[in-house]
CHARMM internal coordinates of N, CA and C (Angstrom, degrees):
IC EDIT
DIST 1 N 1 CA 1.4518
DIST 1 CA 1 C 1.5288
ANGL 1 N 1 CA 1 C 108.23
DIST 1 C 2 N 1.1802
ANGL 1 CA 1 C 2 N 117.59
DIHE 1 N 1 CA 1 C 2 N 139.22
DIST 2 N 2 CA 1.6748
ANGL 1 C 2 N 2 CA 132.31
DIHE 1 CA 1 C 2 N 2 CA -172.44
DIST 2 CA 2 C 1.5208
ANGL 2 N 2 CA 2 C 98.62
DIHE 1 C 2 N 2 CA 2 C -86.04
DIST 2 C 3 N 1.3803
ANGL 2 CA 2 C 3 N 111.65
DIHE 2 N 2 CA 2 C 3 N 163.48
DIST 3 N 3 CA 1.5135
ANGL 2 C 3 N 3 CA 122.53
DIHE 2 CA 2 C 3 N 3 CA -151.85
DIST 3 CA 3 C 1.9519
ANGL 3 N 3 CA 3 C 95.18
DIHE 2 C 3 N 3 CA 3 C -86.04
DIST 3 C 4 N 1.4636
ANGL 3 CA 3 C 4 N 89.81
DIHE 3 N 3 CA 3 C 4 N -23.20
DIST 4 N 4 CA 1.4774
ANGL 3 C 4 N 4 CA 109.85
DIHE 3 CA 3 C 4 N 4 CA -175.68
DIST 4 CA 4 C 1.4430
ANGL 4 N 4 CA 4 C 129.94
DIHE 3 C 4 N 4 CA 4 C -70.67
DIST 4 C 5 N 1.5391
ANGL 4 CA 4 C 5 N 87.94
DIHE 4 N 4 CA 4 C 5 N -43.29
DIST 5 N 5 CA 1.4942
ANGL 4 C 5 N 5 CA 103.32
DIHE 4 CA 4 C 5 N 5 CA 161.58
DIST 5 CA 5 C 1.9993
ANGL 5 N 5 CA 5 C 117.04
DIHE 4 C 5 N 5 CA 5 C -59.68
DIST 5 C 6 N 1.1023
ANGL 5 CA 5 C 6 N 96.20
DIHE 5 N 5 CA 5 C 6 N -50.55
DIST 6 N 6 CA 1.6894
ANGL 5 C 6 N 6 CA 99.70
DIHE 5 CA 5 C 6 N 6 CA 167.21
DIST 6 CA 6 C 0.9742
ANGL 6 N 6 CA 6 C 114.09
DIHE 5 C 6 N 6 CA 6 C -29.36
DIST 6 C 7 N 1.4226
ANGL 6 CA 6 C 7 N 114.15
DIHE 6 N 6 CA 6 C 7 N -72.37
DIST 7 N 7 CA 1.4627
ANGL 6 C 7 N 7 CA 126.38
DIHE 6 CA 6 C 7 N 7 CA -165.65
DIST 7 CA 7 C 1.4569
ANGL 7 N 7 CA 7 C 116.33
DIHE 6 C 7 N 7 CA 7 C -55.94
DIST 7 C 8 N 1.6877
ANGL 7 CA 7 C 8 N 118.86
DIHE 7 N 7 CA 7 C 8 N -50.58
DIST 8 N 8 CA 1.2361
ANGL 7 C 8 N 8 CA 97.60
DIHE 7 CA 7 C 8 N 8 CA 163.96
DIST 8 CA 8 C 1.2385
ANGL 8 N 8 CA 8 C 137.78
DIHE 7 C 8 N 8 CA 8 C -73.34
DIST 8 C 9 N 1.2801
ANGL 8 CA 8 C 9 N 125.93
DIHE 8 N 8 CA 8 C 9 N -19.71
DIST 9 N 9 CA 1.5071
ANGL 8 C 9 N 9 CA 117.02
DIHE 8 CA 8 C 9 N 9 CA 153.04
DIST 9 CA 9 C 1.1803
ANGL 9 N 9 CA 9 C 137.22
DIHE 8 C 9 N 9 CA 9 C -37.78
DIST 9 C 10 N 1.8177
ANGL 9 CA 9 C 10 N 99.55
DIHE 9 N 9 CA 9 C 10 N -34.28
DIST 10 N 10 CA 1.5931
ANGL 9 C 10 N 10 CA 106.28
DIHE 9 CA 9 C 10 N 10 CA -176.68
DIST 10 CA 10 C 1.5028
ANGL 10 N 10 CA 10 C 92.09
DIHE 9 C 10 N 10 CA 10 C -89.62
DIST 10 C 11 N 1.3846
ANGL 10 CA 10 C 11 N 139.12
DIHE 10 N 10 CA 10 C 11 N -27.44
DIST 11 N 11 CA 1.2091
ANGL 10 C 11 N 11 CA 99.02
DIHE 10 CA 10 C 11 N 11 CA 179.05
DIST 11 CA 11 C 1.2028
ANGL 11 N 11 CA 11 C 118.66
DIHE 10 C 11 N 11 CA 11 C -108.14
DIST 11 C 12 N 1.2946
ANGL 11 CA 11 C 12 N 130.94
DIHE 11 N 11 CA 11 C 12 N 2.30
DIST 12 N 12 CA 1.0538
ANGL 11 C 12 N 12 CA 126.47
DIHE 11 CA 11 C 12 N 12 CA 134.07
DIST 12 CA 12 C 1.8866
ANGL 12 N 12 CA 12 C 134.34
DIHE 11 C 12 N 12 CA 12 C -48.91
DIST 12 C 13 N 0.5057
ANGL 12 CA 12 C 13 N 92.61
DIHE 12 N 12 CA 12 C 13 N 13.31
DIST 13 N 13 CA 1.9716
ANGL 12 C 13 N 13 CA 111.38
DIHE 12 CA 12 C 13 N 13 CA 177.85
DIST 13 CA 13 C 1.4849
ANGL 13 N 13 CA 13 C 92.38
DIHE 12 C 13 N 13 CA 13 C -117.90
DIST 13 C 14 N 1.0787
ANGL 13 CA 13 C 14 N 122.59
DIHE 13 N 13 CA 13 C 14 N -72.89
DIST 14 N 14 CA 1.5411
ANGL 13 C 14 N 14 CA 116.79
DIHE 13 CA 13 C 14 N 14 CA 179.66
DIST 14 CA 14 C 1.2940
ANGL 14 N 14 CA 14 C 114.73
DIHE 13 C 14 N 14 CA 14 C -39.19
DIST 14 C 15 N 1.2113
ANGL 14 CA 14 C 15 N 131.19
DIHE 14 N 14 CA 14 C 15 N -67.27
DIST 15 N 15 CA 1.6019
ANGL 14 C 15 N 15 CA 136.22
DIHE 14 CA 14 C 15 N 15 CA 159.53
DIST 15 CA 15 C 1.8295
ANGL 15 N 15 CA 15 C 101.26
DIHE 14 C 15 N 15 CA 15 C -13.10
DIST 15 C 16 N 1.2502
ANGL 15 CA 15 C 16 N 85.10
DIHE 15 N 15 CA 15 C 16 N -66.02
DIST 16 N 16 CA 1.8756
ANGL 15 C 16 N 16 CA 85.92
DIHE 15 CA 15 C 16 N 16 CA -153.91
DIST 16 CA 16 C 1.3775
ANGL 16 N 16 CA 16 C 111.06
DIHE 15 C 16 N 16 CA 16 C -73.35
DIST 16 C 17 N 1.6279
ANGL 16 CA 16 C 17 N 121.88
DIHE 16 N 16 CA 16 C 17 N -14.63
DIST 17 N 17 CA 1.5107
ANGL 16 C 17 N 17 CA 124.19
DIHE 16 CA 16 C 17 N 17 CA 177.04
DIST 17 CA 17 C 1.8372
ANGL 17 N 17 CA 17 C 97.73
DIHE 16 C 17 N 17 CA 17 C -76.41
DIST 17 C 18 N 1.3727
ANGL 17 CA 17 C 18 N 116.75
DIHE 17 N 17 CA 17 C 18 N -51.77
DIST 18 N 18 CA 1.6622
ANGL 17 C 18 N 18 CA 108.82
DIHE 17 CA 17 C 18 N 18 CA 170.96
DIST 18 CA 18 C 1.2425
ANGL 18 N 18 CA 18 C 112.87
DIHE 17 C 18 N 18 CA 18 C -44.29
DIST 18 C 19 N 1.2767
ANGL 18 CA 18 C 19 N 120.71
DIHE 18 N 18 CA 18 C 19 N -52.67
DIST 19 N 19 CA 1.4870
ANGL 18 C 19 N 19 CA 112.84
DIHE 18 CA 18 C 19 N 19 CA -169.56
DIST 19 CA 19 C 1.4597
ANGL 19 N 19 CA 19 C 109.02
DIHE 18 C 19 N 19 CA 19 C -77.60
DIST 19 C 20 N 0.8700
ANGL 19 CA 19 C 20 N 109.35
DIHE 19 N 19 CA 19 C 20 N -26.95
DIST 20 N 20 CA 1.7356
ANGL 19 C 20 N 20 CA 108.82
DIHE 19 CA 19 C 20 N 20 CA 166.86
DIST 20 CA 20 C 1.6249
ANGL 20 N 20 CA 20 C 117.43
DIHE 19 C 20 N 20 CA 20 C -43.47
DIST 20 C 21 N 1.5244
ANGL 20 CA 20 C 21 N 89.80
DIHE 20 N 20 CA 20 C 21 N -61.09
DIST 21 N 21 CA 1.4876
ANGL 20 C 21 N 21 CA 117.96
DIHE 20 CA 20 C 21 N 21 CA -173.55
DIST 21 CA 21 C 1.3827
ANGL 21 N 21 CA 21 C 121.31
DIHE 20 C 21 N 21 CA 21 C -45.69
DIST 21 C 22 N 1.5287
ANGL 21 CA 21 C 22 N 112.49
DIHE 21 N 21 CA 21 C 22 N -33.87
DIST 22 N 22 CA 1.0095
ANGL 21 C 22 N 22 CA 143.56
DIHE 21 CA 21 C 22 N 22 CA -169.60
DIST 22 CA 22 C 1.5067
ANGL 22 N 22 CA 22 C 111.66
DIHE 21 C 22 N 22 CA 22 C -89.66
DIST 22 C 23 N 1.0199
ANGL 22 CA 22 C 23 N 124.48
DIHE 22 N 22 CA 22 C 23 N -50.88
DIST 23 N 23 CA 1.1936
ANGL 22 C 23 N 23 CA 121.96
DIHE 22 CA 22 C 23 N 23 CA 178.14
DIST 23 CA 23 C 1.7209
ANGL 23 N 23 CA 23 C 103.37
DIHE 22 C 23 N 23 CA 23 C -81.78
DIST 23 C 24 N 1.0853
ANGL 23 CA 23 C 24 N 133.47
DIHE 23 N 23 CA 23 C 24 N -33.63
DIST 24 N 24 CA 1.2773
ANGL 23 C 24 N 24 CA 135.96
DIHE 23 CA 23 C 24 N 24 CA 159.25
DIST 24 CA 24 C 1.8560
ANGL 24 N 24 CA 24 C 125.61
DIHE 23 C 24 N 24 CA 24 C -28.13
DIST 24 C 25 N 1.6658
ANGL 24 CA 24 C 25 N 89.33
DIHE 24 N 24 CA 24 C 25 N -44.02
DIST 25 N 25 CA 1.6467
ANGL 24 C 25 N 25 CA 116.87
DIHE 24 CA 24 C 25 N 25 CA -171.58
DIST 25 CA 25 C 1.4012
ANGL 25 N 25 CA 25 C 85.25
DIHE 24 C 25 N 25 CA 25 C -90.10
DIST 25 C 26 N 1.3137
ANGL 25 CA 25 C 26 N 139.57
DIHE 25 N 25 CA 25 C 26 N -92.23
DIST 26 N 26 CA 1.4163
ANGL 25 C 26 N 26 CA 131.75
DIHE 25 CA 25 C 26 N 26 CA 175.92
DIST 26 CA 26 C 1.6174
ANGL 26 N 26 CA 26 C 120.01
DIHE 25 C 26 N 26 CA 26 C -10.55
DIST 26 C 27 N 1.5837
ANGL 26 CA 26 C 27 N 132.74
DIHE 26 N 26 CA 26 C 27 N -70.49
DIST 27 N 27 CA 1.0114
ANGL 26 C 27 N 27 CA 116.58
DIHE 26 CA 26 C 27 N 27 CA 158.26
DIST 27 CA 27 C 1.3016
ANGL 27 N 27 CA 27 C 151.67
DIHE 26 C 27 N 27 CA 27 C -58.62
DIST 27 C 28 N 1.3705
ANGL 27 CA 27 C 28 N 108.21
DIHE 27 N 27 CA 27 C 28 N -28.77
DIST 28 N 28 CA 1.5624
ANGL 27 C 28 N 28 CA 126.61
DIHE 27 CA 27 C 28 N 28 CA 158.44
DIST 28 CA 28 C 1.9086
ANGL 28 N 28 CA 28 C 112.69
DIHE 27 C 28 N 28 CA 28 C -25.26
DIST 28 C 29 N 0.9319
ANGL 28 CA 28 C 29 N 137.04
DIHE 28 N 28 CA 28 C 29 N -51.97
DIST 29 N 29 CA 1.5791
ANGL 28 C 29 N 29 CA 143.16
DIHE 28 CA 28 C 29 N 29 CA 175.15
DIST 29 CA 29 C 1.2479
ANGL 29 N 29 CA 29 C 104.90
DIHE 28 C 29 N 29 CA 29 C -73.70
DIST 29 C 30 N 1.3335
ANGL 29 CA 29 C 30 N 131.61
DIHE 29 N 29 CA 29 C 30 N -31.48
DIST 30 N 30 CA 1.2611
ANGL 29 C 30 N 30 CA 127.90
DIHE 29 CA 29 C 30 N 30 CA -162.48
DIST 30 CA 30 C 1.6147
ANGL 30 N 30 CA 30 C 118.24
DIHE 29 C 30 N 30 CA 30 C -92.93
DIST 30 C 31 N 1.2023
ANGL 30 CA 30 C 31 N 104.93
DIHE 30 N 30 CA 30 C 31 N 148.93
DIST 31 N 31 CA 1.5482
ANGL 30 C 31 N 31 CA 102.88
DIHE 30 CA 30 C 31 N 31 CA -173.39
DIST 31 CA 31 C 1.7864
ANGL 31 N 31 CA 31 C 114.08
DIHE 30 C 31 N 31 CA 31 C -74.96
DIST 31 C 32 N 1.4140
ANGL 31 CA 31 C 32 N 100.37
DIHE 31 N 31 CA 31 C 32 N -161.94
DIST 32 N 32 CA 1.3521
ANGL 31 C 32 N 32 CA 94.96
DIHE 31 CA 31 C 32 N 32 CA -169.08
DIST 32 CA 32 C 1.9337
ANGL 32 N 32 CA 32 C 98.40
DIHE 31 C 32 N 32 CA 32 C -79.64
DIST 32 C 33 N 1.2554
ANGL 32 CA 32 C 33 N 117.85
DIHE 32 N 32 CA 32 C 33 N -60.82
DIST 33 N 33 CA 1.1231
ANGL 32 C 33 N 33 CA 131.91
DIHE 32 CA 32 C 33 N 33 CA 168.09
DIST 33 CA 33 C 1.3571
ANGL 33 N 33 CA 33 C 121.15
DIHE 32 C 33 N 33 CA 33 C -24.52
DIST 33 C 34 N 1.6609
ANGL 33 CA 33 C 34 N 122.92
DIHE 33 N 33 CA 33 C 34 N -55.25
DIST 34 N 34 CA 1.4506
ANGL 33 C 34 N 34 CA 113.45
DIHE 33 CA 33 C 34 N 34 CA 178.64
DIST 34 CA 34 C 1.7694
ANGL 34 N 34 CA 34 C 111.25
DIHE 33 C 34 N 34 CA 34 C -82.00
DIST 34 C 35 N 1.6114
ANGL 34 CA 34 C 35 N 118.57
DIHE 34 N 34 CA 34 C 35 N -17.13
DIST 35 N 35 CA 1.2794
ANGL 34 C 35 N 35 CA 107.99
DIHE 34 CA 34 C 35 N 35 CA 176.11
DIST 35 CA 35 C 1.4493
ANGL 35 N 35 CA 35 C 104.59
DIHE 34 C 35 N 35 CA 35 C -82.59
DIST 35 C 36 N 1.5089
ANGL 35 CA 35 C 36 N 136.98
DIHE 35 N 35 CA 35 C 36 N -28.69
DIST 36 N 36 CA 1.5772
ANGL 35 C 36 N 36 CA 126.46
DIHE 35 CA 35 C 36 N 36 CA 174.74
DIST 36 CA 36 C 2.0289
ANGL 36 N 36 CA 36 C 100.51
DIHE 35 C 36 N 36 CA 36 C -65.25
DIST 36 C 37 N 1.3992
ANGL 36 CA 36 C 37 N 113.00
DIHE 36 N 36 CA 36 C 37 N -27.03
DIST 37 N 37 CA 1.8030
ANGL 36 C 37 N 37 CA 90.12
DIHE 36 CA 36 C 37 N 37 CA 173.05
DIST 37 CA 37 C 1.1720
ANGL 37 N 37 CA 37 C 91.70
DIHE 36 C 37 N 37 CA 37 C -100.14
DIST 37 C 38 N 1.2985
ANGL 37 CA 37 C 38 N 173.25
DIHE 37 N 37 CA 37 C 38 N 47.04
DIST 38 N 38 CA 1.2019
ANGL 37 C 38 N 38 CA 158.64
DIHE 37 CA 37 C 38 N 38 CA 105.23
DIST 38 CA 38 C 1.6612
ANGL 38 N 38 CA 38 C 113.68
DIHE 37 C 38 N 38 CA 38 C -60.14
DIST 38 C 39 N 1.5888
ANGL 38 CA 38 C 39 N 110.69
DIHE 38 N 38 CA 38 C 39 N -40.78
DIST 39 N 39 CA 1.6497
ANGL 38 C 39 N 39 CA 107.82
DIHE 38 CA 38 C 39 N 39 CA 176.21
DIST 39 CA 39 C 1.7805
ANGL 39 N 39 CA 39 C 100.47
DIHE 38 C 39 N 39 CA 39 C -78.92
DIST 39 C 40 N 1.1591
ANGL 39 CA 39 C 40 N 140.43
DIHE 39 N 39 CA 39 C 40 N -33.71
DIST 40 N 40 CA 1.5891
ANGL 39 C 40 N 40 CA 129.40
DIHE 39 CA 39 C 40 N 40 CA -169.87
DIST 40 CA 40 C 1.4010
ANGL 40 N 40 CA 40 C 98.84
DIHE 39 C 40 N 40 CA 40 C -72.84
DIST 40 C 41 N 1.5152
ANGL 40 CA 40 C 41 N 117.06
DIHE 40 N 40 CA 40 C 41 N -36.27
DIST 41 N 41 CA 1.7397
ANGL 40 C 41 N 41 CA 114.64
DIHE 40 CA 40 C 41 N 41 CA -174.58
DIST 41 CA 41 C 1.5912
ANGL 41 N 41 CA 41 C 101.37
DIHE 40 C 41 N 41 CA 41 C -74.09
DIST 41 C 42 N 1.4533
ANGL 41 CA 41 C 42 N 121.68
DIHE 41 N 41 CA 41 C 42 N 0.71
DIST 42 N 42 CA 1.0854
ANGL 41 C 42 N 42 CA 97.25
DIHE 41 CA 41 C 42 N 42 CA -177.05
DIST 42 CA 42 C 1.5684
ANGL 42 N 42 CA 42 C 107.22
DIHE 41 C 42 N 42 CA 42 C -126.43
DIST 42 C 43 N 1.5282
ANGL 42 CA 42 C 43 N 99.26
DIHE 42 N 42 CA 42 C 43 N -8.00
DIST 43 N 43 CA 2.3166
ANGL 42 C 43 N 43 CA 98.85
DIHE 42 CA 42 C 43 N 43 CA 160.49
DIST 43 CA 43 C 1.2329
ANGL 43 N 43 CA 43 C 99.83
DIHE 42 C 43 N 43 CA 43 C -78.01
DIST 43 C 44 N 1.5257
ANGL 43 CA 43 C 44 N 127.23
DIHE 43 N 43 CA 43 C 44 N -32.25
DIST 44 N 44 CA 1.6229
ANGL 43 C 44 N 44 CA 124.50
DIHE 43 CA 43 C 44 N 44 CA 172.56
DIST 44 CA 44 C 1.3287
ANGL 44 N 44 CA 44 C 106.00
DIHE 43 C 44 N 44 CA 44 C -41.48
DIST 44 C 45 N 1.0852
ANGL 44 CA 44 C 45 N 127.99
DIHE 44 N 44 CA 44 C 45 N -90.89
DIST 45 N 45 CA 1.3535
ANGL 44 C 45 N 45 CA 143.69
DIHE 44 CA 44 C 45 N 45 CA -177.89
DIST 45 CA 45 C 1.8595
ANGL 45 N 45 CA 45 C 113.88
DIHE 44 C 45 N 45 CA 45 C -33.83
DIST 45 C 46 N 0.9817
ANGL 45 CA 45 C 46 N 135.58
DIHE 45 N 45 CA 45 C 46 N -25.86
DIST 46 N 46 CA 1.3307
ANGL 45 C 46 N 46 CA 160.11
DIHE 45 CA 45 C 46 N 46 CA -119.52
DIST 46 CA 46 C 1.8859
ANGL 46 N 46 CA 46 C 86.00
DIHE 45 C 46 N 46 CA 46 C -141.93
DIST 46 C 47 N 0.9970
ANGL 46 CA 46 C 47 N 99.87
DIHE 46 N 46 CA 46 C 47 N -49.31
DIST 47 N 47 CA 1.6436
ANGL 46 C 47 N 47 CA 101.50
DIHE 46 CA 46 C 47 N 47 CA -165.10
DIST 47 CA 47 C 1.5471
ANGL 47 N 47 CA 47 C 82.85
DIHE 46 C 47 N 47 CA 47 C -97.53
DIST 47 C 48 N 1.6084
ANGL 47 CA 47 C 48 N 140.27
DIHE 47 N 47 CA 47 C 48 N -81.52
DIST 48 N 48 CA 1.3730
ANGL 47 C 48 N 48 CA 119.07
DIHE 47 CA 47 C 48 N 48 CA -177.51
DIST 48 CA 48 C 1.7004
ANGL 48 N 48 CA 48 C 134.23
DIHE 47 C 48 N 48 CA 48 C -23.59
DIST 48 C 49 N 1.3097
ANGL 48 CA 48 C 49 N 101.80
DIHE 48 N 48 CA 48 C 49 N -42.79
DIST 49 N 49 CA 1.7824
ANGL 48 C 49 N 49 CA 124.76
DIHE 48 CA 48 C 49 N 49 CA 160.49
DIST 49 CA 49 C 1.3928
ANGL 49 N 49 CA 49 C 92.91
DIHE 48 C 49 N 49 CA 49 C -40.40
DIST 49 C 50 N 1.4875
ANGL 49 CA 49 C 50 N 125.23
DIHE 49 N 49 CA 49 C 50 N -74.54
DIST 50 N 50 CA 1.1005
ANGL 49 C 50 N 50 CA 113.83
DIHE 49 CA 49 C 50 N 50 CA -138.44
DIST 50 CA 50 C 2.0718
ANGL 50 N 50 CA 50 C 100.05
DIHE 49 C 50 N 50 CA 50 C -82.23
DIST 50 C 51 N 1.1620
ANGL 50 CA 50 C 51 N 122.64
DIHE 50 N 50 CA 50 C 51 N 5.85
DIST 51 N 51 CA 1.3520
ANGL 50 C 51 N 51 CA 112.86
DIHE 50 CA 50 C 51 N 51 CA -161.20
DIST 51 CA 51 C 1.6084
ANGL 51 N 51 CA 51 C 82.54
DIHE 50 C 51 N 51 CA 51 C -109.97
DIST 51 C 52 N 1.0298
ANGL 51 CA 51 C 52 N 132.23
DIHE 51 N 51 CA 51 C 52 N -27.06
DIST 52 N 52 CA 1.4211
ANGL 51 C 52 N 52 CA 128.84
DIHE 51 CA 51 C 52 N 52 CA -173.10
DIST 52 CA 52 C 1.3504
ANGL 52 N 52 CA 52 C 119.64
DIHE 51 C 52 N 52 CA 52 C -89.23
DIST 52 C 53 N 1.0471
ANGL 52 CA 52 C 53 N 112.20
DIHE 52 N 52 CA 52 C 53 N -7.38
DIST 53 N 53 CA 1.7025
ANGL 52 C 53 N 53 CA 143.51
DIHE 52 CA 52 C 53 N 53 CA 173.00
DIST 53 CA 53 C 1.4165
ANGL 53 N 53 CA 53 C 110.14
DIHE 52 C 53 N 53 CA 53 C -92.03
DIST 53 C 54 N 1.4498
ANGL 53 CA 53 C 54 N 127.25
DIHE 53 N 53 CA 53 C 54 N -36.48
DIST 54 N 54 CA 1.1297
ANGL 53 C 54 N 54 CA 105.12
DIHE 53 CA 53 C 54 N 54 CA -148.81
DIST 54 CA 54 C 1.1649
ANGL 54 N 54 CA 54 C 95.29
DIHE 53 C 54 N 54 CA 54 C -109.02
DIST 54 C 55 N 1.6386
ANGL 54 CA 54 C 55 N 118.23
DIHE 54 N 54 CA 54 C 55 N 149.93
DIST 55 N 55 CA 1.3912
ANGL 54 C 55 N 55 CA 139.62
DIHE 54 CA 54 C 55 N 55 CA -163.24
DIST 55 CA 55 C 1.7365
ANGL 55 N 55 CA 55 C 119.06
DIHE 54 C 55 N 55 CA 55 C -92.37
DIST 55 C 56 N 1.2473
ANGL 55 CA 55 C 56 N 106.47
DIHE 55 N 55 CA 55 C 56 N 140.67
DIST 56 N 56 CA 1.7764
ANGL 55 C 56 N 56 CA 85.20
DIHE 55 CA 55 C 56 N 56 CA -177.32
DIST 56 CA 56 C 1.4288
ANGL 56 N 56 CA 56 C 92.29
DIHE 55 C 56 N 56 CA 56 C -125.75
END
COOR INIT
IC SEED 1 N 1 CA 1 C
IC BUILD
């Protein structure tokens, strides 16, 4: 394994524990109801991204 490869792993892990963190803290207050439409508005979006993006 390259010294390079390391590095992005490690900071790529860092990335994804913030964003974790974050959405963790964001849902944390929220009930069950507004975090199940907060996660569909956001595979919506996630899945629209990907159809408007993708090349044929």
């Amino acid at each position: 394994m390259h010294h390079l490869d390391v590095a992005q792993i490690i900071v790529s892990s860092l990335i994804h524990g913030l964003v974790y963190a974050f959405i963790f803290k964001a849902f944390h207050h929220m009930g069950l109801a507004g975090a199940a439409i907060v996660a569909a508005a956001g595979i919506g979006l996630i899945w629209l991204v990907s159809i408007l993006t993708r090349r044929r």
